[in-house]
C-alpha positions in Angstrom: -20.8 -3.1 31.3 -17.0 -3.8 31.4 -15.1 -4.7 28.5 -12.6 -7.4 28.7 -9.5 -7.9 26.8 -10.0 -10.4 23.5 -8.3 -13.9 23.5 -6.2 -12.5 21.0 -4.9 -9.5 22.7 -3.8 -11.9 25.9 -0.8 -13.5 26.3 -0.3 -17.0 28.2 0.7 -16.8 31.7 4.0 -18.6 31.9 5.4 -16.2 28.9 4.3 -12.8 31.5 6.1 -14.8 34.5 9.1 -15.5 32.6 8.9 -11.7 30.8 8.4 -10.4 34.3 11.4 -12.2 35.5 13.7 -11.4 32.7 12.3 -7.2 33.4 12.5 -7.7 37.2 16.8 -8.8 36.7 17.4 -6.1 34.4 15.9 -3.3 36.9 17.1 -5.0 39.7 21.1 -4.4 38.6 20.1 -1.0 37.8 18.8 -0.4 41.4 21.7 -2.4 42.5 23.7 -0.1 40.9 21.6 3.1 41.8 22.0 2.4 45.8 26.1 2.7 45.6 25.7 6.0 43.9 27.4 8.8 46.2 24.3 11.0 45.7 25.9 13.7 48.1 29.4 14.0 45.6 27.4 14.1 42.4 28.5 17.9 42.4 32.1 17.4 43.3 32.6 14.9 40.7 31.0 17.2 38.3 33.4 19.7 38.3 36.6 18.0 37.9 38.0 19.0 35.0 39.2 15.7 33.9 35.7 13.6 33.9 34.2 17.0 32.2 37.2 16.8 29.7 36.0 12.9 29.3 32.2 13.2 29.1 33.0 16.3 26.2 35.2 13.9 24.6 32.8 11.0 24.5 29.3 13.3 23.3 31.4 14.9 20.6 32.9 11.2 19.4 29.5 9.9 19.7 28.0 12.3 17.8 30.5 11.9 14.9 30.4 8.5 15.2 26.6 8.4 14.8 26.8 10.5 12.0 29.0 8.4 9.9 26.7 5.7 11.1 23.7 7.3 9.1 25.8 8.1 6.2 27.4 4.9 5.9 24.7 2.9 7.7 21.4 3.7 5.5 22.6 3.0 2.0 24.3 -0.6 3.5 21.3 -0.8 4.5 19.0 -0.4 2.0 21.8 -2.0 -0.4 21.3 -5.0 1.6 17.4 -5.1 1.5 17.7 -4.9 -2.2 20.1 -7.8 -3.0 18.5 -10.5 -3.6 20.8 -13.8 -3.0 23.3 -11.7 -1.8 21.5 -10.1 1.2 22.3 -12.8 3.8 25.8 -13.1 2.9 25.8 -9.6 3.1 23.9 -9.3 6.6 26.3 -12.0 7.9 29.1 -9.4 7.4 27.3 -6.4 8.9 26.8 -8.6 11.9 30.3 -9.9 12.6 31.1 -7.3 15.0 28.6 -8.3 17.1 29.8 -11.6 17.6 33.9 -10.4 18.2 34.7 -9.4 21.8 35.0 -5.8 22.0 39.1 -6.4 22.7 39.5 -8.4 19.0 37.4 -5.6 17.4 40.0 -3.7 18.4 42.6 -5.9 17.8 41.6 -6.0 13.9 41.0 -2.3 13.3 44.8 -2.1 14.9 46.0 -4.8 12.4 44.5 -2.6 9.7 44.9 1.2 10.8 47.5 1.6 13.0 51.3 1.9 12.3 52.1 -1.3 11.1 48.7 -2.3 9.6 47.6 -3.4 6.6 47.0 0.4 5.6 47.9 2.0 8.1 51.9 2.0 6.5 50.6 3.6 3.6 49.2 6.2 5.9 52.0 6.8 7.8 53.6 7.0 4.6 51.7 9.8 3.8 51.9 11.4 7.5 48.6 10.1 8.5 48.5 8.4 11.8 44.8 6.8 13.0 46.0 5.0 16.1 45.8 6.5 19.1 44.6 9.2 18.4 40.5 10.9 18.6 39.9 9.5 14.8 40.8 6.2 16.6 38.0 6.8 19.1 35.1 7.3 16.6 36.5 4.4 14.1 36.5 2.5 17.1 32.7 3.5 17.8 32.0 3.4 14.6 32.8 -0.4 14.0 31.0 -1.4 16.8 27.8 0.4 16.5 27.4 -0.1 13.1 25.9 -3.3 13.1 23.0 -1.9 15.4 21.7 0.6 12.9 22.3 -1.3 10.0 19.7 -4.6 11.4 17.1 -2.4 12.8 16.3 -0.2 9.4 17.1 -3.3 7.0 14.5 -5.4 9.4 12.3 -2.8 8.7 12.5 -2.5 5.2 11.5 -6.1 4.6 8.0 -5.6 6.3 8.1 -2.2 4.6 5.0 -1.7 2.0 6.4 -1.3 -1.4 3.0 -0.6 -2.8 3.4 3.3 -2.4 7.0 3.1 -4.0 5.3 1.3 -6.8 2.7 4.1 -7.1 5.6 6.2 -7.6 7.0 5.0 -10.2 4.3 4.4 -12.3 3.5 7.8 -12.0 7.1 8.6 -13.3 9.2 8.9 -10.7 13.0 7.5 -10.9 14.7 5.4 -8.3 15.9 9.0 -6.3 12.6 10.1 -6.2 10.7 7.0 -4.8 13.4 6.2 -2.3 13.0 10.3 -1.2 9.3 10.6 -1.1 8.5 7.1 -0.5 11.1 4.7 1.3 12.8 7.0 3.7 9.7 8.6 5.0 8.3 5.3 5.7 11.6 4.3 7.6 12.0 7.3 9.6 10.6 5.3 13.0 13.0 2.7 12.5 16.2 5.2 11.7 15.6 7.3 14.6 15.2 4.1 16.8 18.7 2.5 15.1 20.2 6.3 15.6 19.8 5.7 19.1 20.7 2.6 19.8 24.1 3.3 17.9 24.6 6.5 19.7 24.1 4.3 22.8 26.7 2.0 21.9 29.3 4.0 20.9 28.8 5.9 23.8 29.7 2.7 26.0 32.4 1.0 24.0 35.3 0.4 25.7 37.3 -2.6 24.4 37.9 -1.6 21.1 38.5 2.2 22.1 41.1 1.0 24.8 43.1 -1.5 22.8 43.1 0.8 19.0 42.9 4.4 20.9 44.9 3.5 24.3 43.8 5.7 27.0 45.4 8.8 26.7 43.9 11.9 28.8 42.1 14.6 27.1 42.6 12.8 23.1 41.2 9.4 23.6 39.7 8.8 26.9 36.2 8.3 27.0 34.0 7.6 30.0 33.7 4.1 29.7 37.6 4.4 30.5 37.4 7.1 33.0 35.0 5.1 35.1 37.2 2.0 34.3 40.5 4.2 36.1 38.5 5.6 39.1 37.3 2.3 39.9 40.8 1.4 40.7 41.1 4.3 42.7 38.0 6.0 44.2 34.9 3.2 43.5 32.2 6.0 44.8 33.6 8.3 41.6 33.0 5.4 39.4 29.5 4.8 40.0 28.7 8.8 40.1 30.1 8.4 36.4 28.4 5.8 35.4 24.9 7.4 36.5 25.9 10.2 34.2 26.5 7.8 31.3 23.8 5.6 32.0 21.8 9.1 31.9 23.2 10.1 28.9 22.0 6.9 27.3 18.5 7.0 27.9 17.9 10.3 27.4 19.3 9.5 24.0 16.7 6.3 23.4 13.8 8.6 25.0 14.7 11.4 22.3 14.5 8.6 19.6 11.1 7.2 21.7 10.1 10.8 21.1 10.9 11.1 17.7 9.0 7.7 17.1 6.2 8.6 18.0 5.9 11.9 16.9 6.2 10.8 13.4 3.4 8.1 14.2 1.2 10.8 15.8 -2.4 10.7 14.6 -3.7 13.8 13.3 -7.1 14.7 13.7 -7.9 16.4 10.1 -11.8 17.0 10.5 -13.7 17.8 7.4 -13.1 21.4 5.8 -9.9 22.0 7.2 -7.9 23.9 5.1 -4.5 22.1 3.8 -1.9 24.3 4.2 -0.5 23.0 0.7 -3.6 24.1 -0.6 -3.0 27.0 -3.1 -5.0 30.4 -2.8 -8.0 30.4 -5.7 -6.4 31.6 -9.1 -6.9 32.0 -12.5 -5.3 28.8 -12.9 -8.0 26.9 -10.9 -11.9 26.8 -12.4 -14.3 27.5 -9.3 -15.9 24.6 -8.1 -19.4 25.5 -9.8 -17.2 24.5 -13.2 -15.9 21.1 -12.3 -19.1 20.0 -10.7 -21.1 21.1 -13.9 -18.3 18.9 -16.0 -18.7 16.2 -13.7 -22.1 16.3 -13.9 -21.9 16.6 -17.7 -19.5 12.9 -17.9 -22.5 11.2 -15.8 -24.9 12.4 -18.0 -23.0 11.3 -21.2 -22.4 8.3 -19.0 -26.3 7.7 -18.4 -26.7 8.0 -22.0 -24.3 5.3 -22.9 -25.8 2.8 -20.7 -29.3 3.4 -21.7 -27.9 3.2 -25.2 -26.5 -0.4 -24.0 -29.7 -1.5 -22.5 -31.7 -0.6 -25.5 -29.0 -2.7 -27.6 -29.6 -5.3 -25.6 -33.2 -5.4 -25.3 -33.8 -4.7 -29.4 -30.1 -6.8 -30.3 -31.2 -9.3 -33.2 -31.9 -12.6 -31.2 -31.7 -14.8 -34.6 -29.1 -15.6 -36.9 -26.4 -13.2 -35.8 -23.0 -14.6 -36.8 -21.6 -13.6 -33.4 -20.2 -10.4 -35.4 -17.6 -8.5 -33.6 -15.4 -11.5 -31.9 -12.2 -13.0 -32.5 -11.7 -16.9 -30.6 -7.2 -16.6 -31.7 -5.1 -15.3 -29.1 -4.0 -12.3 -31.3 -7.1 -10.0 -31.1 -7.3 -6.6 -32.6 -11.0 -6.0 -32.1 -13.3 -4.4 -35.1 -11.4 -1.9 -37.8 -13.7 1.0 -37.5 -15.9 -0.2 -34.9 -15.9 0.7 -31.5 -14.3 4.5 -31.7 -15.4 7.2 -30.0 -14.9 11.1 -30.3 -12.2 11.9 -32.9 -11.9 7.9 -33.9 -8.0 7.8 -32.7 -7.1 4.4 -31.4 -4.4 3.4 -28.9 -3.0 0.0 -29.6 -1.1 -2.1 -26.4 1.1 -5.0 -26.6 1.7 -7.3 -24.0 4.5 -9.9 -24.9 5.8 -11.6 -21.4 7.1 -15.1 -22.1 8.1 -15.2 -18.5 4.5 -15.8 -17.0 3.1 -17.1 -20.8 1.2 -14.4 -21.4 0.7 -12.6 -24.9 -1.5 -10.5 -25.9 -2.7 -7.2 -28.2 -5.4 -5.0 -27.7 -6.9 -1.7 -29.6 -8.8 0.7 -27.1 -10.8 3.2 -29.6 -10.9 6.8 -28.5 -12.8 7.1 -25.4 -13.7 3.2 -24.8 -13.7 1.7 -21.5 -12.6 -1.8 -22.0 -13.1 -4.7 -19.2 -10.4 -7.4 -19.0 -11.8 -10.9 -17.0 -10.7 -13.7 -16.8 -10.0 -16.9 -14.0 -7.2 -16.2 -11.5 -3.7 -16.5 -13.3 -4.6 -15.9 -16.3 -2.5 -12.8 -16.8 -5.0 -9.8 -16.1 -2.6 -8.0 -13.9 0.7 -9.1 -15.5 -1.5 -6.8 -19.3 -1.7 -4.1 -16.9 1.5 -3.9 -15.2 3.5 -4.8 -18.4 1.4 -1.9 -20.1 2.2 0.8 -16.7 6.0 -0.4 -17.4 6.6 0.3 -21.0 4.4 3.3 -20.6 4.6 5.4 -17.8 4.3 8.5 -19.5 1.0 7.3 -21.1 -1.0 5.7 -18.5 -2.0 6.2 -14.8 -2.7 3.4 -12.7 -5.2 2.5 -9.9 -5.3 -0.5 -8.1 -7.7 -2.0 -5.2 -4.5 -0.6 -2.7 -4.9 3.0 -3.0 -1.3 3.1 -2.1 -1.0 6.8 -0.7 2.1 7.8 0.5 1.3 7.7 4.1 2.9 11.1 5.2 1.5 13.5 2.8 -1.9 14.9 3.1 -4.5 13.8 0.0 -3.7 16.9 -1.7 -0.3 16.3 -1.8 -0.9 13.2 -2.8 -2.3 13.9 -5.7 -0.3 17.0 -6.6 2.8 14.8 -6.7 2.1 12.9 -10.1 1.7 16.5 -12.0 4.8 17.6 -10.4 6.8 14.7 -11.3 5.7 15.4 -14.9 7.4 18.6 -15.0 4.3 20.7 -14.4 5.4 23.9 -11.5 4.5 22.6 -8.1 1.9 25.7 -7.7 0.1 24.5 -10.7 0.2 20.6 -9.6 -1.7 21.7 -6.5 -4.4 23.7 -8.5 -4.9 20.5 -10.9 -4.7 18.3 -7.6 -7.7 20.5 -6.1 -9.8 20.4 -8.6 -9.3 16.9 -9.7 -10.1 16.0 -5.8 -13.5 18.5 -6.7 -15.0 16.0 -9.9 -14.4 12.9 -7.4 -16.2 14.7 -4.4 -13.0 14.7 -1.9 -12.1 18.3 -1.8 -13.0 18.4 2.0 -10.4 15.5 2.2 -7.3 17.4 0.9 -6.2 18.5 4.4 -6.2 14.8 6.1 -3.5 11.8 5.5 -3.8 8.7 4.4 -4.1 6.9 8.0 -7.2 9.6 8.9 -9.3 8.0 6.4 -11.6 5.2 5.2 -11.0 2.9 2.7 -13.7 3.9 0.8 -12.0 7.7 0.8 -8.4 6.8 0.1 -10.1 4.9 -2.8 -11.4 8.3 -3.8 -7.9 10.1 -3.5 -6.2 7.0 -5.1 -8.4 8.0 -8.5 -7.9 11.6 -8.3 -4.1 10.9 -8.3 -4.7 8.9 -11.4 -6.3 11.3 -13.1 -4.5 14.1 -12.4 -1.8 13.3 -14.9 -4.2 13.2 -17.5 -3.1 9.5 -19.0 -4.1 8.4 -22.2 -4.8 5.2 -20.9 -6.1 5.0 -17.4 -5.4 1.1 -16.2 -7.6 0.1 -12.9 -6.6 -3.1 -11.6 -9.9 -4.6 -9.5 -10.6 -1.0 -8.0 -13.4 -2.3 -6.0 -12.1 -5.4 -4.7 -10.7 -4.3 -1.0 -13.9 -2.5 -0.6 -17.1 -2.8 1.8 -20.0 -3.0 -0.7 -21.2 0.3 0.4 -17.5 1.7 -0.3 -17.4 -0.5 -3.9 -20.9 0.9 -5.0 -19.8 4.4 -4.2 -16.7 4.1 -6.2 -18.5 2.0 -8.7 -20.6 5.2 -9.6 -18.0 7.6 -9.6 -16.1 5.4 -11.8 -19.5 5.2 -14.4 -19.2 9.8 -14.2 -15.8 10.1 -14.4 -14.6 7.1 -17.2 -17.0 8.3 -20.0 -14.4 9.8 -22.9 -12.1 8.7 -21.4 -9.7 5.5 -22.1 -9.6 3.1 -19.2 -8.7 -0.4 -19.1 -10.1 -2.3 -15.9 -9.3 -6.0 -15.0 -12.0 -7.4 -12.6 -13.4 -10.4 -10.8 -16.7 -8.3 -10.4 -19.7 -8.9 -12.9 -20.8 -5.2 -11.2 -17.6 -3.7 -12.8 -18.6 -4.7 -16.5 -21.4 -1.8 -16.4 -18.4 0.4 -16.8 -17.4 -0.9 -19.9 -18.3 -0.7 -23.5 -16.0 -3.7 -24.6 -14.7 -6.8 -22.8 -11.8 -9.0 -23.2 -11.7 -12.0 -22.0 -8.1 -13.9 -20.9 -7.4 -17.7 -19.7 -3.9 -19.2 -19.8 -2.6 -15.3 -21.1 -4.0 -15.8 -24.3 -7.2 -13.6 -25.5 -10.5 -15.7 -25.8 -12.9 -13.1 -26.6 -13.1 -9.6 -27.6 -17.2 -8.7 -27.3 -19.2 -5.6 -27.3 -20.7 -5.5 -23.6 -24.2 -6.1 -25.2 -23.2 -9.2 -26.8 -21.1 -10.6 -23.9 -24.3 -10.3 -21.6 -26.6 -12.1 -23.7 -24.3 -14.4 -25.6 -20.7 -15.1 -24.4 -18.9 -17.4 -26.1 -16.0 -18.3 -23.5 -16.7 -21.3 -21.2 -15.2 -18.2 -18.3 -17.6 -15.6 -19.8 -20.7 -17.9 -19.7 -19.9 -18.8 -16.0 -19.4 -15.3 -15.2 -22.0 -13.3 -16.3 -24.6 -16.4 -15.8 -25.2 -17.2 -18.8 -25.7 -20.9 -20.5 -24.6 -21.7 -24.2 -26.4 -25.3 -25.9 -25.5 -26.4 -29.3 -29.4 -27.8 -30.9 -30.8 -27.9 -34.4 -33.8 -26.2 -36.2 -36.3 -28.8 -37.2 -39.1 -28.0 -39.2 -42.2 -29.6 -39.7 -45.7 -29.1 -40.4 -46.5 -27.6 -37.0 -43.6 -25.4 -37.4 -40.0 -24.7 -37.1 -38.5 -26.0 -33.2 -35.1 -26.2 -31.8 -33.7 -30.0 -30.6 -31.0 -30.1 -28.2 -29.6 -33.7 -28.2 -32.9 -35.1 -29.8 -35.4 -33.5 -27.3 -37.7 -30.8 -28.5 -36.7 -27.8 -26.2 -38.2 -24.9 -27.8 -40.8 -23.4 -30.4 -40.3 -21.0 -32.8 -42.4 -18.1 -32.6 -44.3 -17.4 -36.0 -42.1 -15.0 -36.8 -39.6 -17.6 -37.5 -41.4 -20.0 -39.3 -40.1 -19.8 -42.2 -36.7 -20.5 -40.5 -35.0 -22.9 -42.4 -33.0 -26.1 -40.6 -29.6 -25.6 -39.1 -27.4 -25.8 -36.6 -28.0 -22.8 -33.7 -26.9 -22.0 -30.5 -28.7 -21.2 -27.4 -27.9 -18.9 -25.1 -30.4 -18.4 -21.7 -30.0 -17.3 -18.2 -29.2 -19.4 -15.2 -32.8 -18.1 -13.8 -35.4 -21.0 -13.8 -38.2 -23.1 -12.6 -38.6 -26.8 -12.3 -41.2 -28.7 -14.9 -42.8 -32.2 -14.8 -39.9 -34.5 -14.8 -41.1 -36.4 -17.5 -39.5 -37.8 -20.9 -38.7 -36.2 -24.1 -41.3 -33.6 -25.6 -43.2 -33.2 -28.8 -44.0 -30.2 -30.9 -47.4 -29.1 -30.0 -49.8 -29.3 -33.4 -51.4 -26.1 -32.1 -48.2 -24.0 -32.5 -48.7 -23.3 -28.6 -45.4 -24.5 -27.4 -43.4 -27.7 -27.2 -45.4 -30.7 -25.3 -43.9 -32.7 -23.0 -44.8 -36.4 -22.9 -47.1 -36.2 -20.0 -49.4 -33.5 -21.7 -47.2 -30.3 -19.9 -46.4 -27.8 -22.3 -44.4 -24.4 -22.5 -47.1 -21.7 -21.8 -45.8 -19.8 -24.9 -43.2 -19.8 -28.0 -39.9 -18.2 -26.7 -39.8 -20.1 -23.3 -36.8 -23.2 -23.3 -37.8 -26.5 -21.2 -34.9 -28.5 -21.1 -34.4 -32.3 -19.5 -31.1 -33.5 -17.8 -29.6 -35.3 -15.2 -28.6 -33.3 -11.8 -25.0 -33.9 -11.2 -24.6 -31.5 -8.6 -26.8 -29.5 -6.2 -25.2 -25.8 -4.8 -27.7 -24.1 -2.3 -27.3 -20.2 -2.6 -29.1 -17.9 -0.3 -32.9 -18.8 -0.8 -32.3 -20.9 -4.2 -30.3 -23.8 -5.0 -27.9 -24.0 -8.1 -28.4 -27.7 -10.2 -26.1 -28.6 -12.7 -27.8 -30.6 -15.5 -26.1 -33.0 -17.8 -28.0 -33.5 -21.5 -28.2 -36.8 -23.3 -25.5 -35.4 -25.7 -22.7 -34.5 -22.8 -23.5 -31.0 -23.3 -23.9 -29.2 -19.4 -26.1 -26.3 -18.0 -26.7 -24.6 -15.0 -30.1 -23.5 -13.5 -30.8 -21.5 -10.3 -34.3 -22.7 -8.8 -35.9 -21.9 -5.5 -34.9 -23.7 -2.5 -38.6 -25.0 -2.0 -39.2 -26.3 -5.6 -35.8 -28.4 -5.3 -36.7 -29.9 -2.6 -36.6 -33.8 -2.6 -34.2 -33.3 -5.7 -31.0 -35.4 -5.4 -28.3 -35.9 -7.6 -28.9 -38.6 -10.6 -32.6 -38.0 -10.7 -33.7 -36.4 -14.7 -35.7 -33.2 -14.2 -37.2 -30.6 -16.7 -36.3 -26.9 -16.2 -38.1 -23.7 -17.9 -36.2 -20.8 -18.3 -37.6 -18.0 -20.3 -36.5 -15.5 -23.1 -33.6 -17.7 -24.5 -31.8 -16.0 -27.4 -31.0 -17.9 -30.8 -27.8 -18.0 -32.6 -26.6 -19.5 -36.3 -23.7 -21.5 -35.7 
């Protein structure tokens, strides 16, 4: 079968014809210029002393001068990717010797350095003297190549991924330290590349060099003005010279080419390769046996606290809680005394950021994993960022971009936020090992960043963040970037290694809540709810909440009569009371019931069943048994889901809910049509 090139990857014809054009002119001079080479003089030309005094000259000038430009050039540069506003007044500077003819570059740096310049009379002053002289040459080369490095690494750092500088800080690292381990690493291609374009522009200035320098044998005359002498003379020498410096300029580019791409190399790291970081087994480092058994022991503790969950939700009191345990203000503390774990200490975070409106306090007990939701914007990432700011040393984060610093293997990865906490680098890489152990990635310590999947580099990404041991570990939608396969995988690492432990995780995933304990919810930056997990599953209070864990909320009211106790919801009967609550006096009650349901007799407003069996509709259907809601509305919108269709129902009294029912029993259902939906095991609040 033979594979063909996507759409995508193609390019329109008329761009290759006019590429191919442009190519074909530039090779074409070169040949042109190739043919009047006096191949047979090569080695006479060669030996003169004067063009081997000039081609010295111009390498060791060149080489200076491309020097300076890396000293001078990188921090201009990243000065100028830094600036804000200023940058483009800035870049419009760097560039303005690119624009001058080579003659008026010259020109200025003579008005400025040489006898009677604007400094250079203070020099000579002082017995300095820059013109015309081999400091003249490289100032010369310097001015003009400049520009060249400084465009291609500041282009480069604006695509640059600050995500792994970020990292870097939060772990603890100052500005020094992310711009060594993280921004120069990642702008090594594009240095080496500007290195050699500068290298290959100083090598062929001439202009500015003849007018600043002059042309003086054996101090200041390059090739550039050798050739432009034996031109005048002997025209065969010329173009044997300019082979040489044509030569000297490409191998320069193909040395940077090089360099390029060994940096950008992929290396094959297959599974079980030894790191070389990787330090020899110590007393320092538990043997693997160890930190499985502990990670086994946190997912056993772990299965323990959800089965202690499930059995709180199953055997929670259904009737006449007084929805305990929330706060609606935006100033929520949680429960005094409720909610600790371990040796009941409690870490308390403020968030106070008038700048994107959100405020907002939260008490994590010992050992609680709390869940932070909430619609987009509402300031879930700013609580967790603010939170990472103001307390680096405190708190390790992991978001859904692992950001890895790309060049370092996993295990240096993760031995880097130890170090950078002042633990000895031999140590950092024993802690890194074994914390790469409990996630299962030890066989992953050897490869980079680039030589794994995403669902791996999530893996690393947590075993950096736990490495520093944080008090607070903050994961910002940790699962969001992932496959589902990857996110489940993760998911249940997440529910072995998070148990004692304090974590704070934002998400958009209902999935993610079963790593919780408590949840928070946010909208407009402001808290709305603070709920055990438990209650928040069965009976949210949030509008957000009730949408995202499916879950409908209806204000009714107990009635009782002789047949016994039922619930109205906008003067329709909706459900019976089981015996049990009989003697449940009238009130005011909310209902809370899944979104799960099935379609009933569209008929009109029920009646309490004399036989205590249920509530009767009109047309003589009933509920089958107490505990089951039937509830009459209007559709005002049909979703279809995979299989099922989502109906929105609107109630006499305004009030809204939402019921999923299968494809087949909603259709003929349109919009404005009144139907009657059964849901079962609704749960019964007070108000």
């Amino acid at each position: 079968m033979t594979t063909r090139a996507s759409p995508a990857g193609r390019i329109p014809l008329a761009v290759a014809v006019v590429g191919g054009v442009a190519l074909a002119w530039l090779g074409l001079t070169l040949v042109g210029l190739l043919a009047r080479v006096p191949w047979a003089r090569l080695g006479e030309v060669a030996a003169r002393p004067e063009f081997r005094e000039a081609l010295s000259l111009s390498l060791r000038t060149c080489l200076g001068a491309t020097l300076v430009v890396l000293l001078m050039g990188l921090p201009l540069a990243i000065w100028i990717g830094n600036s804000g506003r200023l940058a483009p007044l800035m870049r419009a500077l760097v560039l303005t010797p690119l624009a001058l003819p080579p003659v008026v570059a010259g020109l200025a740096l003579l008005s400025t350095f040489g006898r009677r310049g604007l400094l250079g009379t203070t020099l000579s002053g002082m017995g300095i003297e820059i013109g015309f002289t081999t400091i003249a040459v490289l100032m010369a080369q310097v001015f003009v190549s400049l520009p060249y490095f400084v465009v291609s690494v500041e282009a480069a750092l604006r695509v640059h991924d600050p995500g792994p500088g970020r990292a870097l800080a939060l772990l603890g690292a100052g500005p020094g330290m992310v711009l060594r381990h993280a921004t120069l690493p990642a702008l090594t291609p594009a240095i080496s590349s500007g290195l050699a374009l500068a290298f290959a522009r100083a090598l062929g200035e001439f202009g500015a060099t003849l007018t600043f320098a002059g042309s003086l044998q054996g101090t200041t005359r390059t090739m550039p003005l050798a050739i432009y002498l034996a031109r005048e003379s002997d025209p065969d020498v010329a173009y044997a010279l300019a082979l040489v410096l044509i030569a000297t300029a490409l191998a320069a580019i193909a040395l940077a080419e090089g360099v390029r791409r060994w940096i950008l190399r992929p290396r094959p790291g297959p599974a079980g390769t030894a790191d070389p970081a990787t330090p020899e087994p110590d007393e320092e480092r538990p043997p693997a046996q160890t930190v499985a058994a502990a990670g086994e022991g946190r997912r056993r503790d772990g299965d323990a606290h959800r089965r202690e969950g499930e059995d709180r939700r199953r055997n929670g009191d259904a009737h006449g809680r007084e929805g305990e345990g929330r706060r609606r203000d935006g100033d929520v503390h949680g429960r005094e005394g409720e909610g600790r774990r371990g040796d009941g200490g409690e870490t308390e975070v403020e968030v106070d950021r008038p700048d994107r409106g959100v405020r907002a306090r939260l008490r994590i007990g010992e050992g609680e994993v709390l869940a932070l939701i909430g619609p987009n914007g509402a300031g879930k990432t700013t609580v967790l960022e603010t939170v990472a700011r103001d307390h680096p040393a405190r708190t390790a984060v992991l978001s859904q971009d692992p950001a890895l610093l790309p060049h370092l293997s996993a295990l240096q990865n993760v031995a880097l936020g130890p170090a950078l906490r002042g633990i000895p680098a031999h140590r950092a890489r024993a802690i890194a090992q074994q914390v790469l152990d409990e996630v299962g990635a030890s066989a992953l310590g050897s490869r980079r960043p680039g030589e794994m999947s995403g669902g791996q580099r999530a893996r690393v990404a947590l075993a950096r963040a736990l490495a520093v041991e944080p008090d607070v570990l903050l994961l910002d939608e940790p699962t969001a970037a992932l496959d589902v396969t990857s996110a489940s995988e993760i998911r249940a690492l997440l529910e072995g290694v998070l148990p004692g432990r304090r974590a704070i995780i934002a998400s958009h995933d209902v999935l993610d809540l079963q790593l919780a304990s408590r949840v928070v919810v946010l909208e407009a930056g402001r808290i709305v709810e603070d709920a055990s997990l438990p209650d928040l599953l069965t009976a949210p209070e949030s509008d957000f909440a009730q949408e995202f864990v499916g879950v409908n909320r209806l204000r009714g009211e107990v009635v009782v009569g002789s047949a016994g106790a039922w619930v109205e919801v906008a003067g329709d009967p909706v459900m019976a009371l089981g015996a049990e609550e009989d003697g449940t006096g009238p009130g005011a009650v909310l209902l809370y019931f899944g979104t799960l349901a099935r379609l009933v007799e569209n008929a009109g407003p029920g009646k309490p069943d004399a036989s205590g069996g249920g509530v009767q509709g009109a047309a003589g259907g009933s509920a089958d048994r107490a505990g089951a809601l039937r509830v009459r509305g209007t559709v005002r919108s049909m979703a279809p889901t995979l299989g099922s269709v989502r109906l929105t129902l609107g109630l006499a009294d305004g009030q809204e809910c939402r019921v999923v029912v299968s494809a087949s029993e909603a259709a003929g259902t349109a919009p404005g049509e009144r139907v009657g939906a059964e849901v079962r095991a609704p749960r019964v609040l007070r108000r």
